[in-house]
FIFI-839442 format. One line per 5 residues: their letters; for each residue z, y, x of C-alpha. Coordinates in steps of 0.5 Angstrom, whole numbers, plus 500, padded with zeros to 3 digits. Example, Ala and Ser with C-alpha at 12.3 -4.5 7.8 and 13.67 -1.06 7.14 Angstrom:
2
AS	516:491:525 ~ 514:498:527
This chain:
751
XXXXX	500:500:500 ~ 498:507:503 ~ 505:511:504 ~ 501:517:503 ~ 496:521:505
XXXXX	494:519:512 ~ 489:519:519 ~ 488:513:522 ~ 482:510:527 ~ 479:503:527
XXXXX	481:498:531 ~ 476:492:531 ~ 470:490:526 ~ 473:488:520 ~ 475:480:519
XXXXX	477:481:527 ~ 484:481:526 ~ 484:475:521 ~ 479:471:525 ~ 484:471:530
XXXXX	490:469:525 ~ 487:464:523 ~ 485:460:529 ~ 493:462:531 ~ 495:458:526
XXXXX	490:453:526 ~ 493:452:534 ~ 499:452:532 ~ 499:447:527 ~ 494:442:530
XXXXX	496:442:538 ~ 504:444:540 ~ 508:447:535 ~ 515:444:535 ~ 517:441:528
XXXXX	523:441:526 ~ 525:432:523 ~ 521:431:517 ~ 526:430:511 ~ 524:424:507
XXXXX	528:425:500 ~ 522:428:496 ~ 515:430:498 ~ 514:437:499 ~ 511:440:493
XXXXX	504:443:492 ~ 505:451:491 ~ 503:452:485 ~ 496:455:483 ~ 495:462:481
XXXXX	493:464:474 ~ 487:467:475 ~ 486:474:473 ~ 482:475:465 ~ 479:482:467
XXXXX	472:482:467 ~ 468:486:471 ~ 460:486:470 ~ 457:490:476 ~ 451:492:474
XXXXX	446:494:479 ~ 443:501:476 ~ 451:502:474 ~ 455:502:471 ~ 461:498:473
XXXXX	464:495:467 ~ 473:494:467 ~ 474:490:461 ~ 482:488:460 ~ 485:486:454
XXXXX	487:493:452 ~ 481:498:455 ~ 475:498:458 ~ 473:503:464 ~ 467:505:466
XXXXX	464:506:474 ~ 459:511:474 ~ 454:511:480 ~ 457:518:481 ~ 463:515:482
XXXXX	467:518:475 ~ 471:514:472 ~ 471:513:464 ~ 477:510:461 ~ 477:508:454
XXXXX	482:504:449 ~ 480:498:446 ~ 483:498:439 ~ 480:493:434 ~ 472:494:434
XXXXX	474:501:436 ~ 472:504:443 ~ 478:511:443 ~ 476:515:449 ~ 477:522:451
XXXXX	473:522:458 ~ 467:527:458 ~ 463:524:464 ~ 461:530:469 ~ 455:530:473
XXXXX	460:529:479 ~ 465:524:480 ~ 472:523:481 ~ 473:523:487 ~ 470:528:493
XXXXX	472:532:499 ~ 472:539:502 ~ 470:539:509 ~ 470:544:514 ~ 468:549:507
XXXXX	464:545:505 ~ 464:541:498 ~ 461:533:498 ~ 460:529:492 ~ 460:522:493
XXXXX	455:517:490 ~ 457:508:489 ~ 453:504:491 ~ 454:499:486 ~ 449:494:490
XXXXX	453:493:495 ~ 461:492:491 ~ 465:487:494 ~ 469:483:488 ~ 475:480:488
XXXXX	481:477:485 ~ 488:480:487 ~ 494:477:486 ~ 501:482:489 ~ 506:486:487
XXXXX	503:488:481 ~ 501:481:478 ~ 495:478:478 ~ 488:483:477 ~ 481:485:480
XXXXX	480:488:487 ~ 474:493:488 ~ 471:495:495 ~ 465:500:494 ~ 461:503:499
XXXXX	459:511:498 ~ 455:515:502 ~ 454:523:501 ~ 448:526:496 ~ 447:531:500
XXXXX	442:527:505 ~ 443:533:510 ~ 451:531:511 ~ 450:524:515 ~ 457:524:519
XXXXX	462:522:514 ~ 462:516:509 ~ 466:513:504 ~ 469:506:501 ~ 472:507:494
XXXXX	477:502:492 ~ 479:500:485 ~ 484:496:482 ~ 486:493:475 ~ 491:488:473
XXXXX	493:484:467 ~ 500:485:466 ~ 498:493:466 ~ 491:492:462 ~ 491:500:461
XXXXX	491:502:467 ~ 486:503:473 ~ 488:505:480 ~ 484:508:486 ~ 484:510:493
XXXXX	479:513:497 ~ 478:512:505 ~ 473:516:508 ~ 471:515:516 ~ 468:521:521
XXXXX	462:517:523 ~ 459:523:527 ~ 460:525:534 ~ 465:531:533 ~ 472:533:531
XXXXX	471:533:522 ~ 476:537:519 ~ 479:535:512 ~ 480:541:508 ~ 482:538:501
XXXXX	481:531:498 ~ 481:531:490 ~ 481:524:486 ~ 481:522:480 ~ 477:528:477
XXXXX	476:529:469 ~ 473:532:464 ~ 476:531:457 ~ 474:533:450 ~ 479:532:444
XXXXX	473:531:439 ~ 471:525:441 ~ 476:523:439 ~ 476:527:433 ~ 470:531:430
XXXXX	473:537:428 ~ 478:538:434 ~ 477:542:439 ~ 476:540:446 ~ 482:542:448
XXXXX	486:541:442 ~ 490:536:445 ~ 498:535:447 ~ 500:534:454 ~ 506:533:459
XXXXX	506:537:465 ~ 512:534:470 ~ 511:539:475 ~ 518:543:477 ~ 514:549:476
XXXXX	519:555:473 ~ 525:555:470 ~ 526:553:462 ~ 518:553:461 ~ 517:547:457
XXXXX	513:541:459 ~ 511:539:453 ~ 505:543:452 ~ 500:544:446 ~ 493:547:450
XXXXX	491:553:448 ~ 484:556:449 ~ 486:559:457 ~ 491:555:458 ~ 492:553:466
XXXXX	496:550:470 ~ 497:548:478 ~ 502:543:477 ~ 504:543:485 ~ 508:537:487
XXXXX	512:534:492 ~ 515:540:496 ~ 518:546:494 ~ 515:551:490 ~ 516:559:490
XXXXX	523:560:486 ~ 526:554:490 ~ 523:549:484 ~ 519:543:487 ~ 518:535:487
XXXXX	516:532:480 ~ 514:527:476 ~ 507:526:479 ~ 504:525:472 ~ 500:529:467
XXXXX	498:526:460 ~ 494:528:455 ~ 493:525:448 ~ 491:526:440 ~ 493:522:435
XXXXX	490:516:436 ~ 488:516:444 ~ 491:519:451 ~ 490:520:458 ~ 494:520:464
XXXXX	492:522:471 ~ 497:522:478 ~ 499:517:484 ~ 504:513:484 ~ 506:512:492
XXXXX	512:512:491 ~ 515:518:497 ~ 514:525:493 ~ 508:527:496 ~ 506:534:497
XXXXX	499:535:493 ~ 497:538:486 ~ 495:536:480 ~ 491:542:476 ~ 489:543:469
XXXXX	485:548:467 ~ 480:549:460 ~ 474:551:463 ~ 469:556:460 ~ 465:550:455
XXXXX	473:549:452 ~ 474:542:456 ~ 480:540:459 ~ 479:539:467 ~ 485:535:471
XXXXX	485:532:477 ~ 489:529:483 ~ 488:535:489 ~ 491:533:496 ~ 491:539:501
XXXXX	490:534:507 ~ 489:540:512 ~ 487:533:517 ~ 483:534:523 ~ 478:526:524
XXXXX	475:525:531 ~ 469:521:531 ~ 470:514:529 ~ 478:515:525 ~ 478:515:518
XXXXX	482:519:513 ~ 486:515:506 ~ 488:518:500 ~ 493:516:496 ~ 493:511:490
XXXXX	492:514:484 ~ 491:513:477 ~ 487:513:470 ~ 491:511:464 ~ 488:510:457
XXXXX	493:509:452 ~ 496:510:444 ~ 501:515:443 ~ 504:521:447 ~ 507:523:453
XXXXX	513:516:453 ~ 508:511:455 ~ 505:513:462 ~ 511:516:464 ~ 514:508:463
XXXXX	508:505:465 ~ 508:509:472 ~ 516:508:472 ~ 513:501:472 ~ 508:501:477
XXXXX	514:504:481 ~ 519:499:480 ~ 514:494:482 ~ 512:497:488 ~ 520:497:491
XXXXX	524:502:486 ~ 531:501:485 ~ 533:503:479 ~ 540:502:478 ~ 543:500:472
XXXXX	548:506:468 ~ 556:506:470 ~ 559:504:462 ~ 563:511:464 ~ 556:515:465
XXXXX	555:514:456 ~ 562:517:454 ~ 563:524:452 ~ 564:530:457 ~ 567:537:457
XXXXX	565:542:462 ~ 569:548:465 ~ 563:552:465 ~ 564:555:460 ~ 569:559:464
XXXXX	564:561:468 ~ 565:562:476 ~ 572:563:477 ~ 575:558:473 ~ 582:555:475
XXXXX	586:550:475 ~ 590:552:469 ~ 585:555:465 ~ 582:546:466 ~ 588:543:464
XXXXX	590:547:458 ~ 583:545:455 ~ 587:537:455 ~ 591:537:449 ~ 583:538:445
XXXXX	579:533:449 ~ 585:528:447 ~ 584:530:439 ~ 576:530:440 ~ 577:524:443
XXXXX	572:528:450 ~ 573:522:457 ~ 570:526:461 ~ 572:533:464 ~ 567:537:470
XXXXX	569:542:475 ~ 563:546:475 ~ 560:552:479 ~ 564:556:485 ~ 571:552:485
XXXXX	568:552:493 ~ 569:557:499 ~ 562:556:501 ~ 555:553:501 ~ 555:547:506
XXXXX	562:547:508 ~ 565:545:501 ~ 572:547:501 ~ 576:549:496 ~ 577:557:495
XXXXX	584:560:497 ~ 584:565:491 ~ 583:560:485 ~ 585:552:488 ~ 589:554:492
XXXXX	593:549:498 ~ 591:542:495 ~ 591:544:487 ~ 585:541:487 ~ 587:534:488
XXXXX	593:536:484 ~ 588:537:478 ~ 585:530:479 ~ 591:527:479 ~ 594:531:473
XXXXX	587:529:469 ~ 588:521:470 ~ 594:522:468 ~ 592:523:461 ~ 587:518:461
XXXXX	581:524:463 ~ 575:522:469 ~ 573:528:472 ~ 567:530:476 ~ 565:535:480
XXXXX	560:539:481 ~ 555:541:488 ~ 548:542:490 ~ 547:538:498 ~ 543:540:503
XXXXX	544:548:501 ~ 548:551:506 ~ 550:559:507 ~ 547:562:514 ~ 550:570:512
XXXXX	543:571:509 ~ 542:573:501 ~ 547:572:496 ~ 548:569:489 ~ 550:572:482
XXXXX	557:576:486 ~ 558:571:491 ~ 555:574:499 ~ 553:569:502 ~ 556:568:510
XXXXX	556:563:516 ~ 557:556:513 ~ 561:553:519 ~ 557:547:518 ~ 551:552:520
XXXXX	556:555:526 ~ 557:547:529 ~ 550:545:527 ~ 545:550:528 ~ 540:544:530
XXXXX	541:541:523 ~ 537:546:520 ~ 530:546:517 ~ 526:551:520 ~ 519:554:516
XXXXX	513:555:520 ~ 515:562:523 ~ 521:558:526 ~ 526:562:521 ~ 531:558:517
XXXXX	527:556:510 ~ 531:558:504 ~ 531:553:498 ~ 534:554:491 ~ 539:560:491
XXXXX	536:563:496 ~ 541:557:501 ~ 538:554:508 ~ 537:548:508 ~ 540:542:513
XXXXX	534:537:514 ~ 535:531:510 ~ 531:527:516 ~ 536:528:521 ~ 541:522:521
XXXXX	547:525:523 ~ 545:530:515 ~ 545:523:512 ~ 552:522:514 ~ 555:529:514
XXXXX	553:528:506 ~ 556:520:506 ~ 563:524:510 ~ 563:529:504 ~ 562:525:499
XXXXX	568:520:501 ~ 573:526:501 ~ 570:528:494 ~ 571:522:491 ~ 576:517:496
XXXXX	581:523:498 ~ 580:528:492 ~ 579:523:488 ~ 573:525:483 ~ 571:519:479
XXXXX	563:522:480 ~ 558:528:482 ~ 555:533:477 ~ 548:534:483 ~ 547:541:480
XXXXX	540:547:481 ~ 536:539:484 ~ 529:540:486 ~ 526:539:493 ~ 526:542:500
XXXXX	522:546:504 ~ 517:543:509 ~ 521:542:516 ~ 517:545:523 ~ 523:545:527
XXXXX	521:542:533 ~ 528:539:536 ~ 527:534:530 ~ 522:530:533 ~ 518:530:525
XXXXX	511:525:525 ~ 510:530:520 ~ 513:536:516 ~ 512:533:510 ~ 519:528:512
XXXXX	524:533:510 ~ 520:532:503 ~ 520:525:503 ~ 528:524:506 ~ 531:528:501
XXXXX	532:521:498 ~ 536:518:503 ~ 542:523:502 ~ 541:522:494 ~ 541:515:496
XXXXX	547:515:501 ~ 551:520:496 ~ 551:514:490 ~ 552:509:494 ~ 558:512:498
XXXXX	561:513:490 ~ 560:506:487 ~ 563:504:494 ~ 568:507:492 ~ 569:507:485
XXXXX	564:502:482 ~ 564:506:476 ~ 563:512:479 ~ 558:517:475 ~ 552:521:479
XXXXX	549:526:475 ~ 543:530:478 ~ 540:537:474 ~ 534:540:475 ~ 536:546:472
XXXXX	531:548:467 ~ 524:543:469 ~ 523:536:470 ~ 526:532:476 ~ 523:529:482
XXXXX	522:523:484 ~ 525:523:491 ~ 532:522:487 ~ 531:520:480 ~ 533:513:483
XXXXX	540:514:485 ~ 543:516:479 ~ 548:514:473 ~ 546:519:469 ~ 540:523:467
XXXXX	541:531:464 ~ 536:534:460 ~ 537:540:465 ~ 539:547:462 ~ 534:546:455
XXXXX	532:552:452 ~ 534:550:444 ~ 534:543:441 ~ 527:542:442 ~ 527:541:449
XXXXX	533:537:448 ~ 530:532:445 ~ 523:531:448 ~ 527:531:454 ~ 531:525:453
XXXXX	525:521:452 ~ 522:522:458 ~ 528:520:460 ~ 528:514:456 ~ 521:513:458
XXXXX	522:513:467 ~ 529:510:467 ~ 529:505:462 ~ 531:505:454 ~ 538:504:455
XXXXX	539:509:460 ~ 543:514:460 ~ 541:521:458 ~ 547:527:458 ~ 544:531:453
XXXXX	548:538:457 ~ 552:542:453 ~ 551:542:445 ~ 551:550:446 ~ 545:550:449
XXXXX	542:548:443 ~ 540:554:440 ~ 539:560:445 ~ 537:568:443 ~ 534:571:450
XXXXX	538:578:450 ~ 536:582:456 ~ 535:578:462 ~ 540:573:460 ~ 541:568:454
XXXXX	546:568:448 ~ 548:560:447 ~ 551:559:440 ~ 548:551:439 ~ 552:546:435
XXXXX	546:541:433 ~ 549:535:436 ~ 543:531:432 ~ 538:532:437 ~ 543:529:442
XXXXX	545:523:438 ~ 539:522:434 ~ 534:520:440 ~ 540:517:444 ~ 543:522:449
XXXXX	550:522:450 ~ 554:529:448 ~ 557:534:452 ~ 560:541:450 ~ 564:547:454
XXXXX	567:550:449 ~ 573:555:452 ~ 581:553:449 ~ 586:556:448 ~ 582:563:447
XXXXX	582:566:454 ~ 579:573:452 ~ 573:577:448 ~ 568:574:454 ~ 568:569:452
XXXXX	568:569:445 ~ 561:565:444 ~ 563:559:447 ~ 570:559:444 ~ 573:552:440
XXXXX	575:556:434 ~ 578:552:428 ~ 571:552:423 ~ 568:549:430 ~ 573:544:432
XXXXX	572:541:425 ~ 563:541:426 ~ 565:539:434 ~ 570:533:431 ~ 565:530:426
XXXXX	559:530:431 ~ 564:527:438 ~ 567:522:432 ~ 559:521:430 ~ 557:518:437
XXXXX	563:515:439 ~ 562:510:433 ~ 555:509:433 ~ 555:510:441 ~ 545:510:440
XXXXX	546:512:447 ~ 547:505:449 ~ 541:502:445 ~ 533:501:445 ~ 530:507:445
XXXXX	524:503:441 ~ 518:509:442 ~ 515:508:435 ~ 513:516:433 ~ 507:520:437
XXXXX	510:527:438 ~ 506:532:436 ~ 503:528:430 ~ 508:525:427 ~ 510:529:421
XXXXX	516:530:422 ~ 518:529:429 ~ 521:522:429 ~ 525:518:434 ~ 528:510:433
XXXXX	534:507:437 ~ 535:500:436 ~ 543:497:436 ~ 547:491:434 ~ 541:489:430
XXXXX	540:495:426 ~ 535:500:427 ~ 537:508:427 ~ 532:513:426 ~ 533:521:426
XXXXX	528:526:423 ~ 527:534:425 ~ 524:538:421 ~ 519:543:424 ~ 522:549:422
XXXXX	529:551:418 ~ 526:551:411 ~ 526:545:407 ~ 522:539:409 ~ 520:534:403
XXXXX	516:528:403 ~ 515:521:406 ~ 518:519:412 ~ 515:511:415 ~ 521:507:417
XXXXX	517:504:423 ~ 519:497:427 ~ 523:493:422 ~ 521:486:421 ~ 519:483:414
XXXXX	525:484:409 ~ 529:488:405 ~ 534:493:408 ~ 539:498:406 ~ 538:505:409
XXXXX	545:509:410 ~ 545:517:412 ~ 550:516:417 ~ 551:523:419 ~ 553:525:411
XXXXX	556:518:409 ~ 550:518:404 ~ 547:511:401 ~ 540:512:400 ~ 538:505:397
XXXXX	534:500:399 ~ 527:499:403 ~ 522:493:404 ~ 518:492:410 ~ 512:487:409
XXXXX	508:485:415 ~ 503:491:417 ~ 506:496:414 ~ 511:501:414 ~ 516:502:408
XXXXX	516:509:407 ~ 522:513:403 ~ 521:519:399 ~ 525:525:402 ~ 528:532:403
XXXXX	532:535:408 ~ 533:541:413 ~ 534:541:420 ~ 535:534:421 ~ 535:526:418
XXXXX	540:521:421 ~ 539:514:417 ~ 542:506:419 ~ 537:501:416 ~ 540:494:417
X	540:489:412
């Protein structure tokens, strides 16, 4: 597997390196190789035939390629585009509108070269691997333009049975010429997509989409096009605002048919995805690699392995399905702590100088609401790096005391940090001035270093220690020790997470800038095995505050947040996606239920959510930071005041019964479509549903109870205690029920 985009030279002609490996083992076995004695008990048994792939492939000479699985059908242009389709009854669903050039090409030295197949000379054959069994294509391409003769390209596709919607490619393209080539870009998997070939009447661009770039906070990643709409959809390392890494995925669909585009390497790779409507209302994605790599003559350049996906439904689907490839090609996701499903209140809601006694006084509240988990949040620290508790807030060992006090109670507690950000006396953040660390002062050496050789700022304006140095990796293991062994804390809450800059400091000895990108992931990985080292149930939390994650550590986490959402709707869309890359029984903290709802005042935001719904119905797990007893007008938005206390005891006692988050997120309801906007959960034989309303007026109509097995079932509103009746469910069809309501409808279907 390619780990990235990379430059290598050839060794020897091909089947060279394999001729020699066989006559080796031929030698060995057959002239002088020391056996151990032969055991008689049983004769060995035969390895046991791989079943053959059940994809058909018809290459046909004037083109196209024809992929046909059991689910879609993709097509290999001569130009090199590939057509996805979906294979639905006798129906062929596409939103691919092949262009004249094709899905992959190169910018070199300026200059922009199209590739064409030559399909006469396609090297087929069966491929068996971490995937599963499939097809594997090697197909020579050479420029169009005749006058470019140095550099040629091979193509290769790979399709497998277990994941009959999904085509992967990678290209490689050797400087066959007698001087240094310059690689300026590579692009793959080019598209062009038309919504009307799904749908007469629509728009090219009248599609949903999802976007999995880290690109701005509070900027919605679920997005209907619009008629100008653009995106460039940087991955990978840091972008301007601190933001970066991603979800190397951007997807597409109708009601009836998607598309997705992306790689699946799994380091967090510095390249684009773009999405742009062009001027005929076309909708352009593509996998764009800012290689920037110099071939001598004779090397050759490798692009990552990317993707097309054609599917029915929303954006769940190729987010599970990449989650999938991923996991197959050696990501770990580990399974949830219990703790990480249980209710938690955050200090927050005191903003930056919370003390020990304004946590401890809300006690007496979290034990009446039945709330497990207590969060110190944001400057409970002296500074950025070093990690010490302040002087004027948790003085001496107060700090430890609290904990202490906490368990007491029955309360776990976690505490909120941002690793790698270290102060550097430059910048400042809210009303903190930022000094020198003395993490910096003892470590200069440690520092990440942009291209000019200054200290390369991160979010919030931080230098940042670089992730690739070992001795970093185990400061951060020394760190979490004292957090979670000395102290005490039951967890982490990994707050204002994106990614890292590039790193140019030469005393770090990098193979390539890109290895701080790509480390990040080992710290993460190293604070969450140090926590379940020392508390098995431990819970690490990581926030991407306001964007989606990056892939560098969504593997090393307990628990997912939707990350300061902007209103209930981000709420609930990103609980899915979550659900859809973690798993359907993973946990997702749905953040504070004040966020909920939120006005824009000035350059700030008034929170003053209470929709709890939004958080339970799709199986979140819920969070408050209410401030109590009434500490004063400041914080009166965020205040438990008695009408409160009663809303907020209905709903935590609501979750706690039913605990959804613990069930299977059953994807059964295509966003955007789907009217009115549903989710499904599926626990101890019951199936859960919870329907929004589009806006705050009354919603009336007939809402499809899908995924239940043929029968009769009685159908329970949940949240009002309300008894709605029977259904019955044949095969094939969905039951329906006549229906109204305003902002929300949670029902229990059992029989």
């Amino acid at each position: 597997m390619n780990t990235g985009p990379l430059k290598c030279a050839a060794i020897c002609p091909d089947g060279t390196a394999r001729a020699l490996l066989m006559l080796a083992l031929a030698f060995c076995f057959g002239v002088s190789c020391t056996t151990p004695p032969v055991k008689t008990e049983s004769a060995p048994q035969p390895a046991p035939v791989p079943q053959r792939s059940n994809i058909k492939v018809d290459v046909r000479l004037g083109g196209p390629i024809v992929v046909t699985t059991s689910a879609a059908e993709f097509q290999i242009l001569p130009s090199g585009y590939v057509q996805a389709s979906l294979l639905k009854g006798d129906q062929k669903l596409t939103l691919d509108q092949p262009a004249a050039s094709g899905s992959d090409f190169l910018v070199h030295d300026g200059r922009e070269t199209q590739y064409a197949l030559d399909l006469g000379q396609v090297r087929l054959q069966d491929s068996v691997g971490k995937l599963g069994r499939g097809k594997r294509m090697e197909i020579p391409a050479h420029p169009v333009d005749p006058s470019v003769t140095n550099i040629q390209g091979t193509v290769r596709i790979e399709v497998y049975d277990d994941f009959p919607t999904l085509l992967l490619s990678s290209a490689e393209y050797k400087n066959t010429g007698k001087e240094d080539l310059h690689i300026d870009r590579a692009v793959e998997q080019q598209h062009r997509l038309n919504a009307s070939l799904a749908n007469r009447k629509a728009q090219p661009y009248d599609l949903w989409s999802f976007h999995g770039s880290s690109y701005d906070w509070g900027k919605d990643d679920v997005i209907k096009l619009s008629r100008t709409f653009t995106q460039p959809n940087l991955m990978g390392a840091e972008v301007k605002g601190g933001y970066g890494g991603g979800i190397p995925v951007v997807a597409f669909w109708t009601g009836s048919v998607g598309e997705a585009i992306g790689h699946v390497e799994t380091l967090p790779l510095t390249l684009s995805l773009p999405v742009q409507v062009d001027a005929d209302g076309s909708v352009n994605a593509a996998v764009d690699i800012a290689a920037d790599a110099v071939l001598k003559p004779g090397e050759t350049y490798s692009t990552p392995r990317s993707f097309v996906e054609v599917y029915a439904g929303d954006f769940y689907e190729p987010l599970h399905d990449w989650s999938r490839v991923l996991q197959k090609e050696g990501w770990e996701i580990p399974k949830p702590s219990g703790e990480a499903y249980n209710v938690s209140w955050c200090g927050w809601g005191y903003e930056f100088n919370v003390t020990p006694a304004q946590m401890l006084g809300t006690v007496p509240k979290l034990k009446e609401l039945n709330i497990k988990w207590a969060t110190l949040d944001d400057r409970w620290f002296d500074t950025y790096g070093d990690w010490n508790p302040r002087r004027d807030t948790f003085p001496a060992d107060s700090i430890k005391k609290m904990v202490d006090d906490f368990h007491k109670q029955g309360i776990l507690v976690q505490l909120w940090w941002l690793p790698l950000g270290v102060e550097d006396g430059q910048g400042r953040w809210e009303s903190h001035k930022y000094i020198v660390s003395k993490i910096a002062q003892e470590h200069p050496e440690w520092l990440l270093l942009d291209k000019n050789g200054k200290h390369a700022r991160m979010t919030r304006d931080l230098a940042t220690l670089c992730p690739a140095v070992p001795e970093v990796q185990a400061y951060y293991k020394k760190l979490t020790e004292k957090f979670i062994g000395d102290w005490g804390f039951d967890g982490s809450k990994l707050d204002n997470i994106y990614s890292v800059p590039m790193c140019y400091n030469p005393a770090h000895h990098h193979k390539s800038p890109q290895d701080s990108v790509n480390a990040m992931a080992d710290v993460y990985k190293t604070i969450f095995q140090t926590s379940r080292a020392i508390k098995p149930e431990s819970v690490t939390q990581s926030c991407p505050c306001g964007t989606p994650p990056s892939m560098a550590w969504l593997p090393f986490i307990d628990q997912a947040v939707t990350a300061d959402p902007v209103g209930a709707v981000q709420v609930r869309r990103r609980i899915k996606m979550y659900k859809a890359l973690l798993g359907p029984e993973s946990a997702v903290y749905g953040d504070h239920v004040e966020l909920s709802a939120m006005d824009r005042v000035g350059k700030n935001w008034r929170e003053h959510g209470d929709d709890f719904a939004s958080t339970i119905g799709p199986g979140g797990v819920v969070g408050t930071k209410f401030v109590w007893p009434d500490p004063g007008p400041k914080f009166k938005p965020v205040m438990l005041t008695q009408s409160k206390e009663e809303h907020w005891k209905k709903w935590i006692d609501i979750y706690n019964q039913k605990m959804l988050s613990k069930g299977t997120f059953r994807n059964l309801y295509v966003y955007g479509y789907d009217a009115p906007e549903g989710y499904a959960i599926e626990k101890d034989g019951k199936m859960y549903y919870a329907f929004f309303a589009p806006s705050r007026s009354l919603w009336k109509g007939e809402i499809e109870l899908r995924g239940l097995q043929p029968g009769s079932y009685h159908v329970l509103n949940y949240a009002e205690g309300k008894d709605l009746g029977t259904i019955e469910a044949t095969a094939g069809a969905a039951p329906k029920l006549k229906t109204e309501f305003r902002d929300h409808l949670l029902l229990e279907v059992g029989r």
